[in-house]
CHARMM internal coordinates of N, CA and C (Angstrom, degrees):
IC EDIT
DIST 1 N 1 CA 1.4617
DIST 1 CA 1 C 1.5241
ANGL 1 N 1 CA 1 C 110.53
DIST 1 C 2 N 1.0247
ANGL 1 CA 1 C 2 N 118.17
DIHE 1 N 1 CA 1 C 2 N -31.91
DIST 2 N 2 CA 1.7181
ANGL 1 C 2 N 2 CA 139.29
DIHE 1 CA 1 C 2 N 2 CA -179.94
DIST 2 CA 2 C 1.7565
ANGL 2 N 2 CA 2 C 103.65
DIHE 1 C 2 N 2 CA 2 C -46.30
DIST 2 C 3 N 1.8039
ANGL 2 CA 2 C 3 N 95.08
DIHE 2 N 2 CA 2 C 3 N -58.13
DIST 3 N 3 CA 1.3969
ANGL 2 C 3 N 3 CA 93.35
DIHE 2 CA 2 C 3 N 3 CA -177.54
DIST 3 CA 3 C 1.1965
ANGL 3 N 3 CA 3 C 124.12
DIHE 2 C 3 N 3 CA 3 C -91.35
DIST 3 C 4 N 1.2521
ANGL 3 CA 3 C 4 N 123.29
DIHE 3 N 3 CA 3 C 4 N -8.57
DIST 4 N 4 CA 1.3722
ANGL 3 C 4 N 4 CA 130.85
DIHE 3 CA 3 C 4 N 4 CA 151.22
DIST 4 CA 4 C 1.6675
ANGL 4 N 4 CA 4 C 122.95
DIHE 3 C 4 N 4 CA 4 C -38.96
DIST 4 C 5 N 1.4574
ANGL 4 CA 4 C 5 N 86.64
DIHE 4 N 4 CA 4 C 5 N -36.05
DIST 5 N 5 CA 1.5766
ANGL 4 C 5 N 5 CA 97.65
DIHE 4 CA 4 C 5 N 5 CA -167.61
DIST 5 CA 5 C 2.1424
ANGL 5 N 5 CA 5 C 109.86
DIHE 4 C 5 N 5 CA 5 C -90.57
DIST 5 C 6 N 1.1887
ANGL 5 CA 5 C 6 N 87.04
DIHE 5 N 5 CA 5 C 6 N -28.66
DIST 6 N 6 CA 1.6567
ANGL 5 C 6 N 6 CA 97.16
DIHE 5 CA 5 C 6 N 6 CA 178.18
DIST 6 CA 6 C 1.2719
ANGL 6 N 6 CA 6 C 98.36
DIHE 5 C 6 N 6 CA 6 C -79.52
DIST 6 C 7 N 1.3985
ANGL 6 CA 6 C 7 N 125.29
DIHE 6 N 6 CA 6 C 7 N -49.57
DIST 7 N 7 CA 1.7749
ANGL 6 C 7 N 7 CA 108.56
DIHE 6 CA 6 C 7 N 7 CA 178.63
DIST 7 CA 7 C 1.6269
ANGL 7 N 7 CA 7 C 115.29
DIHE 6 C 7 N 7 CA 7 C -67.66
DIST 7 C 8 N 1.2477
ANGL 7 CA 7 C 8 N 105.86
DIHE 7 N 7 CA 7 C 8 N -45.95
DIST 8 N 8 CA 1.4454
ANGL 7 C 8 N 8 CA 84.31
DIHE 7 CA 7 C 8 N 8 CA 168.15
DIST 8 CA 8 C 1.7190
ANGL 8 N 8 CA 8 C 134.62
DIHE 7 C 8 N 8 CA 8 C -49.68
DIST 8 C 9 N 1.3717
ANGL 8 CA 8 C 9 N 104.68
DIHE 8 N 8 CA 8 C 9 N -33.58
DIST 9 N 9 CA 1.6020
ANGL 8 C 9 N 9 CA 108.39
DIHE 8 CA 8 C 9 N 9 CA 153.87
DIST 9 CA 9 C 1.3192
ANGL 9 N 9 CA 9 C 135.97
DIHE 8 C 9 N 9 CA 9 C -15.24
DIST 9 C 10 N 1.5815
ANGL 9 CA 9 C 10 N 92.71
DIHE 9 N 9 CA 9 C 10 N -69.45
DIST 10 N 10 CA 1.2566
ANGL 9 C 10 N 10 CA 141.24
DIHE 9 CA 9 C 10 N 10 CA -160.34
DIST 10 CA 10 C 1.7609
ANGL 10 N 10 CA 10 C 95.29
DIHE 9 C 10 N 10 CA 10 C -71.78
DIST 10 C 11 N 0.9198
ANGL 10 CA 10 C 11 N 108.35
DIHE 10 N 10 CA 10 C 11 N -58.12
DIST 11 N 11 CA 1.7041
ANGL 10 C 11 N 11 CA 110.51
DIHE 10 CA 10 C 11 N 11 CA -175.14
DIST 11 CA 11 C 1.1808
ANGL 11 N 11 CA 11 C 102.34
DIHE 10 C 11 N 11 CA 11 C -65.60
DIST 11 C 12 N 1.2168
ANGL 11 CA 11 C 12 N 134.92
DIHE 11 N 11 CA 11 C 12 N -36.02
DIST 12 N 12 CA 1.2982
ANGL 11 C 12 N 12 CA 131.77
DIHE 11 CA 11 C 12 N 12 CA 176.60
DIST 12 CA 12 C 1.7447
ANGL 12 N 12 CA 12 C 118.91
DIHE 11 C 12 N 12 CA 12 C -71.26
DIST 12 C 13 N 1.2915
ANGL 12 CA 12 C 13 N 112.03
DIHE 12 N 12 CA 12 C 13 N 3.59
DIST 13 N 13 CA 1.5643
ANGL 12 C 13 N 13 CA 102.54
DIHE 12 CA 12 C 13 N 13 CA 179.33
DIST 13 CA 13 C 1.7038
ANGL 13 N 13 CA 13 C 85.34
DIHE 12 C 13 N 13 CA 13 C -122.67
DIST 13 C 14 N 1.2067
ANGL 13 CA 13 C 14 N 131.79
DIHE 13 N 13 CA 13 C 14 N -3.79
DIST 14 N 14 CA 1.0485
ANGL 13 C 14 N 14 CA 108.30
DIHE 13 CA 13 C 14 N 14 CA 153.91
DIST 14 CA 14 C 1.7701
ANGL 14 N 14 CA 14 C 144.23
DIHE 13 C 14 N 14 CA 14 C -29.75
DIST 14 C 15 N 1.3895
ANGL 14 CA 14 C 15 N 120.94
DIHE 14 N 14 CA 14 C 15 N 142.23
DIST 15 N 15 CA 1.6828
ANGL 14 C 15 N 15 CA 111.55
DIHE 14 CA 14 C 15 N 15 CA 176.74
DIST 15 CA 15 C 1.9034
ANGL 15 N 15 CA 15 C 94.90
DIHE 14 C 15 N 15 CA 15 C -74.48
DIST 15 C 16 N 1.1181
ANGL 15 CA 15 C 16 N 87.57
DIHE 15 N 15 CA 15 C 16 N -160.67
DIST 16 N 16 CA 1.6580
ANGL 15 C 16 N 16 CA 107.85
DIHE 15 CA 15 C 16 N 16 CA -167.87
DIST 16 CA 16 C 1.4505
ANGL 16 N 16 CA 16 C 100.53
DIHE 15 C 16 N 16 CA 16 C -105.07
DIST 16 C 17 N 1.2249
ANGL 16 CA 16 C 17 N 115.48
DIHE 16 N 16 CA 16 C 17 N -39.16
DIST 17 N 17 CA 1.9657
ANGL 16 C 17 N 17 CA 111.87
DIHE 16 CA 16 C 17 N 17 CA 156.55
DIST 17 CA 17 C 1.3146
ANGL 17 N 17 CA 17 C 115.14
DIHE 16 C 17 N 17 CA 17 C -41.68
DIST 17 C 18 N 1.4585
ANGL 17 CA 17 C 18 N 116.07
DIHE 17 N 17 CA 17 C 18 N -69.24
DIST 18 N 18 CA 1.4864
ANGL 17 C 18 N 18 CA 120.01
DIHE 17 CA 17 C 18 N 18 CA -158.16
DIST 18 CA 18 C 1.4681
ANGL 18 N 18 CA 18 C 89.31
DIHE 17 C 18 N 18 CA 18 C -89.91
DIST 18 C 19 N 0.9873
ANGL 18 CA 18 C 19 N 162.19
DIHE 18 N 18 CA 18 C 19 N 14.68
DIST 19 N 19 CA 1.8308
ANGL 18 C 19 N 19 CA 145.13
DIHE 18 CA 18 C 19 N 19 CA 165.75
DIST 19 CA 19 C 1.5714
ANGL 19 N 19 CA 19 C 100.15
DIHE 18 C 19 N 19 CA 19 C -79.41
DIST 19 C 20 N 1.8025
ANGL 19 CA 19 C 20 N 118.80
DIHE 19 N 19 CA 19 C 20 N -43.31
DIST 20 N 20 CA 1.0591
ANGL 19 C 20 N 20 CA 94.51
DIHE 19 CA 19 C 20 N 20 CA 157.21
DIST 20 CA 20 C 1.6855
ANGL 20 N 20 CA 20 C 158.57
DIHE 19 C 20 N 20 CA 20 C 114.82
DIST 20 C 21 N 1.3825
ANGL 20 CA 20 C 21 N 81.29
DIHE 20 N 20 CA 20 C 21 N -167.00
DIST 21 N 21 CA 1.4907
ANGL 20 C 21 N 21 CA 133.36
DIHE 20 CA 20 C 21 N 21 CA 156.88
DIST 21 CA 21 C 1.0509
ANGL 21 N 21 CA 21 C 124.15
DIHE 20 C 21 N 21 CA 21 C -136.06
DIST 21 C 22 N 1.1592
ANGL 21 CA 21 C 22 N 134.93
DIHE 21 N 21 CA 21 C 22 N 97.58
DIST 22 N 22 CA 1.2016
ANGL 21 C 22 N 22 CA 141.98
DIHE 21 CA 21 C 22 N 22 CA 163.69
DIST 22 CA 22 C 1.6311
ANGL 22 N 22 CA 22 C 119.95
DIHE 21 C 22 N 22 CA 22 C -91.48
DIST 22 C 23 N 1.2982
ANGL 22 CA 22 C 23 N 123.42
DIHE 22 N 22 CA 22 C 23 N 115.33
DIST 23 N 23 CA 1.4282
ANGL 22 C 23 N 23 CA 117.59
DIHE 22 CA 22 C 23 N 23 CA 175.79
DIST 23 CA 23 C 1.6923
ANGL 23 N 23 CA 23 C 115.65
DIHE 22 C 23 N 23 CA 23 C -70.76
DIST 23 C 24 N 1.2356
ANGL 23 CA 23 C 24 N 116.72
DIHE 23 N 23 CA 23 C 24 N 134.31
DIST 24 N 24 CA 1.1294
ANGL 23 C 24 N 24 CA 130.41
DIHE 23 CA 23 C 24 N 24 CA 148.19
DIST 24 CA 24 C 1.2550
ANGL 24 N 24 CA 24 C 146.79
DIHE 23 C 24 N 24 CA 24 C -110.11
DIST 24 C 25 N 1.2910
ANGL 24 CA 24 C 25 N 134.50
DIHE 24 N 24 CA 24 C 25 N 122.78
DIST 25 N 25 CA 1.3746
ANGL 24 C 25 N 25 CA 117.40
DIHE 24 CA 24 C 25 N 25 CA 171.58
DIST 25 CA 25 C 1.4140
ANGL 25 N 25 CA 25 C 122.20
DIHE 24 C 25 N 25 CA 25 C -77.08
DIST 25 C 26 N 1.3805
ANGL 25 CA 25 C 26 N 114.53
DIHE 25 N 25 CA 25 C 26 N 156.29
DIST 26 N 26 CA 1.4824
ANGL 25 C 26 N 26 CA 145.91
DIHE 25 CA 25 C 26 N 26 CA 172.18
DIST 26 CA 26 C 0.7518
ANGL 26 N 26 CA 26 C 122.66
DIHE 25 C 26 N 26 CA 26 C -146.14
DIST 26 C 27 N 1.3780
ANGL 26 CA 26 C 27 N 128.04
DIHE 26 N 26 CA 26 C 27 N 85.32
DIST 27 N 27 CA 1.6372
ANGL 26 C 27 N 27 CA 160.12
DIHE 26 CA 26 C 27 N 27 CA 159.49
DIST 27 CA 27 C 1.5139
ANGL 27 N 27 CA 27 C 86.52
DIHE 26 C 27 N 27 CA 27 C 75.50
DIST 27 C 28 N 1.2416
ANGL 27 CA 27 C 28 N 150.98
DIHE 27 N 27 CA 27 C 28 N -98.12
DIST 28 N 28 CA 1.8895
ANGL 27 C 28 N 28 CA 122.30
DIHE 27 CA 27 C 28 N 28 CA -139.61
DIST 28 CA 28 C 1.9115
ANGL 28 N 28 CA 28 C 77.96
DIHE 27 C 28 N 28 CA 28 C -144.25
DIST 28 C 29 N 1.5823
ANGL 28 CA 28 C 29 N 124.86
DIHE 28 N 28 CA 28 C 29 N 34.84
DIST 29 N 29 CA 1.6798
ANGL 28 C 29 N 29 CA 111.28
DIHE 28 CA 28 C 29 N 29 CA 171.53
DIST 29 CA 29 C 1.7214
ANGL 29 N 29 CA 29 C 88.62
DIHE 28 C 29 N 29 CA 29 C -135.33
DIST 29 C 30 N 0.9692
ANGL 29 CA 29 C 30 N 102.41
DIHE 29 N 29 CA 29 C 30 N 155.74
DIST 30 N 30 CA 1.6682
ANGL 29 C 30 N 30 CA 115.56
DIHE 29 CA 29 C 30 N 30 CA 168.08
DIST 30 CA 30 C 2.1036
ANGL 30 N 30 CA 30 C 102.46
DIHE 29 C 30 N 30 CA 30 C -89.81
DIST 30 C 31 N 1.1536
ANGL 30 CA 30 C 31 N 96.01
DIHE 30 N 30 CA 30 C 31 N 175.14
DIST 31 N 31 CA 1.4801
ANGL 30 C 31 N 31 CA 93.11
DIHE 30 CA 30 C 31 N 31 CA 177.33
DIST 31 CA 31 C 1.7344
ANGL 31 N 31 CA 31 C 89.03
DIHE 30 C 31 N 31 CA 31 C 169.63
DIST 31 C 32 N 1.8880
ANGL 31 CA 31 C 32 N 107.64
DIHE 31 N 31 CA 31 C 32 N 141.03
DIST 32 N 32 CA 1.4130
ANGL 31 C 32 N 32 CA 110.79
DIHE 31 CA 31 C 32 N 32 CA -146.91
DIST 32 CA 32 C 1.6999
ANGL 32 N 32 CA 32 C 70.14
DIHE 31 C 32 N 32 CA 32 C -122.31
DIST 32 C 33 N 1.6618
ANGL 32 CA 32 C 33 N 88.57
DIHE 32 N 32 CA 32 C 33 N 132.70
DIST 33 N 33 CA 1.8999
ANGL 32 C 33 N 33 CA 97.95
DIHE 32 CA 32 C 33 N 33 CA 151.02
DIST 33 CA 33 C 1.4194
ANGL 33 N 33 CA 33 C 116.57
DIHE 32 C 33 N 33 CA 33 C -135.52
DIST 33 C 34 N 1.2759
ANGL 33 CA 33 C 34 N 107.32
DIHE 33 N 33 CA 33 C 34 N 172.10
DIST 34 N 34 CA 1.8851
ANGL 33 C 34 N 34 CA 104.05
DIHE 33 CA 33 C 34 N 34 CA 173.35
DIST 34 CA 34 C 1.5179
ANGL 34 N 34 CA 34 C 97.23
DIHE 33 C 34 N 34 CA 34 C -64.37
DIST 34 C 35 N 1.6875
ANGL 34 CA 34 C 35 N 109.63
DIHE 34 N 34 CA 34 C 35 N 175.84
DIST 35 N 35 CA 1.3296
ANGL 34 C 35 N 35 CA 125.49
DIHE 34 CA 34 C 35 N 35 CA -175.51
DIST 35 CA 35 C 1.3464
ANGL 35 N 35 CA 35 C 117.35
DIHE 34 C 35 N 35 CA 35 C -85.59
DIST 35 C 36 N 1.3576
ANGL 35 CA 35 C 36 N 112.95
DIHE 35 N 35 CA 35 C 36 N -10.54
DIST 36 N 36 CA 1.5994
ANGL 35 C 36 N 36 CA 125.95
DIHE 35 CA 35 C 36 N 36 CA 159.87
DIST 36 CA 36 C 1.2230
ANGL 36 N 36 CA 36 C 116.21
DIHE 35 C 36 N 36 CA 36 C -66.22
DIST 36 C 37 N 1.6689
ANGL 36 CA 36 C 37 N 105.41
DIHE 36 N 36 CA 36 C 37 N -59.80
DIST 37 N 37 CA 1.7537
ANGL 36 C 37 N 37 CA 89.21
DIHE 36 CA 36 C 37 N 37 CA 163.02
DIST 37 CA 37 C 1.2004
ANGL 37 N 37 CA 37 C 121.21
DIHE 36 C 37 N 37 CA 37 C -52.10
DIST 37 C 38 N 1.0125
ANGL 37 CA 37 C 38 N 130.67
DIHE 37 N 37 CA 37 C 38 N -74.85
DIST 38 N 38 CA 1.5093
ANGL 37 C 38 N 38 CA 138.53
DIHE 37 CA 37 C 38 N 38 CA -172.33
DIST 38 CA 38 C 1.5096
ANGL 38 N 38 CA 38 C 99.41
DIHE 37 C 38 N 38 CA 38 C -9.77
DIST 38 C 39 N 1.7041
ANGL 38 CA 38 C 39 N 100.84
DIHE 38 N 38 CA 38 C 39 N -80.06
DIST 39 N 39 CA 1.3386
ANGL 38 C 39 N 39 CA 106.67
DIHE 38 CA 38 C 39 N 39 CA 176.16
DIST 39 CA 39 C 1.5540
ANGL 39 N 39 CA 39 C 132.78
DIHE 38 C 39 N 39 CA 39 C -32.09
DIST 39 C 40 N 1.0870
ANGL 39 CA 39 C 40 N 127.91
DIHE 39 N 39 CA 39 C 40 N -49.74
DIST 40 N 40 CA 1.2664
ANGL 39 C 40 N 40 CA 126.87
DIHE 39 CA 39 C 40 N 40 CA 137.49
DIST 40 CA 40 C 1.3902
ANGL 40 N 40 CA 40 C 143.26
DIHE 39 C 40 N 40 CA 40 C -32.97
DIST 40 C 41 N 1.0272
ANGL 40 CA 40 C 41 N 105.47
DIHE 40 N 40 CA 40 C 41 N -56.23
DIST 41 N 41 CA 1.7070
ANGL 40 C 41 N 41 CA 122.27
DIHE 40 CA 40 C 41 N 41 CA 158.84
DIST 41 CA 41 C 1.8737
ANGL 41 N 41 CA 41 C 107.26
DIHE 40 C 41 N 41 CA 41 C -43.11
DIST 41 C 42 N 0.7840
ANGL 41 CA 41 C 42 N 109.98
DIHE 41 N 41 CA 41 C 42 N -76.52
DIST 42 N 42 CA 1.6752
ANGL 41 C 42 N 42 CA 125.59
DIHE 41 CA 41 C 42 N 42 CA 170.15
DIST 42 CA 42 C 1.6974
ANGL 42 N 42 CA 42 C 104.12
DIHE 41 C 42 N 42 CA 42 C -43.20
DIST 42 C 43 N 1.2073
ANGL 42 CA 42 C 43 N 139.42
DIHE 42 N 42 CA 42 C 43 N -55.02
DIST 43 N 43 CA 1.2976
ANGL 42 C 43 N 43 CA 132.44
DIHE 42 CA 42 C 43 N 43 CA 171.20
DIST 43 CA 43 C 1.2612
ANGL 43 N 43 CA 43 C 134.87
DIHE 42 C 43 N 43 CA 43 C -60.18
DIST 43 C 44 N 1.2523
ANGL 43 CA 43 C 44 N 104.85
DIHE 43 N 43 CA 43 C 44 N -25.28
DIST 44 N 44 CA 1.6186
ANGL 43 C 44 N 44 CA 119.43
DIHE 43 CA 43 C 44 N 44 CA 167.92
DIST 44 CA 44 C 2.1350
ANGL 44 N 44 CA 44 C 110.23
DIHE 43 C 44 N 44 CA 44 C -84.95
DIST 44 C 45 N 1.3287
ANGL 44 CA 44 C 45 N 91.71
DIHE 44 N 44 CA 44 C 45 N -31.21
DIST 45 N 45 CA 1.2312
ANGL 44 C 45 N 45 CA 108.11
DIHE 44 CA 44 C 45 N 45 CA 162.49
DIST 45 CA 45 C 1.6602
ANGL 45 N 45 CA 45 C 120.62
DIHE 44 C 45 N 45 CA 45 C -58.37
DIST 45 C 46 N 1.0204
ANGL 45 CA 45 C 46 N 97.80
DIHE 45 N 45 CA 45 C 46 N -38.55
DIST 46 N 46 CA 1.8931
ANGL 45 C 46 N 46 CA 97.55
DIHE 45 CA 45 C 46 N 46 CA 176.27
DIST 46 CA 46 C 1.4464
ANGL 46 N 46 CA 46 C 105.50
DIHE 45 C 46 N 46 CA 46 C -104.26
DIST 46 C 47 N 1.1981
ANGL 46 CA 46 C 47 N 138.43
DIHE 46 N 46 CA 46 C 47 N 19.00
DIST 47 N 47 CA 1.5098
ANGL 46 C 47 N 47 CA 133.89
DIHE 46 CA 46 C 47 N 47 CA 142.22
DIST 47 CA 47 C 1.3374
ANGL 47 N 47 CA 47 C 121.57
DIHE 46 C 47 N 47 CA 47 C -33.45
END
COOR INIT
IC SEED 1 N 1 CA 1 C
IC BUILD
């Protein structure tokens, strides 16, 4: 949960270039979303 919480940080001081694409993993594939998703993704994640 720790690092959940530091990357979400992290995406958030992002510029507006690099937010993006953001890579993510999902189980053994990468897959790129904006930093809104992400953010989302990660919040439902710490439920």
């Amino acid at each position: 949960l720790l690092n959940i919480n530091e990357a979400a940080d992290e995406i958030l001081l992002l510029d507006d270039e690099d937010s993006q694409k953001i890579p993510f993993r999902i189980g053994q594939t990468f897959v790129h979303f904006d930093s809104v998703s992400v953010l989302i993704i990660f919040a439902f994640s710490c439920i």
